[in-house]
Steps between C-alpha positions, in 0.01 A plus 500: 500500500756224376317222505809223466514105513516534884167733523475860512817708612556923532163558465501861722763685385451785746531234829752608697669252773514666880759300664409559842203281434654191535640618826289308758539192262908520375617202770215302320647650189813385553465151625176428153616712294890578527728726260802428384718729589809381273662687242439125305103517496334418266281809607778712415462703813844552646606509843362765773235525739171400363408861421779607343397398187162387268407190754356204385224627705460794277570296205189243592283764620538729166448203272252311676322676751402730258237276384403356787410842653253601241330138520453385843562615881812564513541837532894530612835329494406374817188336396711337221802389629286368822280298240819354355626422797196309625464314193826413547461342828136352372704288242772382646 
């Protein structure tokens, strides 16, 4: 585990990211938690379809989720990117 000034980050290496998780959720996704799709982000991610590349999903899920997974009840990409989702609507 990296444990950096923002809390713990890649601490699974092994966690893989199934994109087809986030299926039922990707027009809540899109509206909470949007990419950028612009060959000018600052995510570096180019321009394509969402899966034609390392998503920003993928990219939260690998860094983040990996800890949360091994630590609470989330279990999936769905479980996290629902919980983010919800907090984001709880704090608004």
């Amino acid at each position: 585990m990296n444990d950096g000034p923002g809390g713990p980050i890649y601490c699974n290496t092994n966690i893989t990211f199934d994109k087809d998780m986030l299926e039922p959720i990707m027009d809540d996704l899109k509206v909470y938690w949007p990419e950028d799709y612009s060959s000018s982000s600052s995510f570096g991610l180019g321009s394509g379809s969402p899966w034609d590349r390392k998503s920003i999903y993928e990219k939260e899920w690998t860094k983040y989720g990996s800890c949360i997974v091994d630590n609470s009840d989330v279990e999936s990409e769905l479980d996290f990117f629902t919980l983010g989702i919800s907090n984001n609507n709880r704090w608004r």
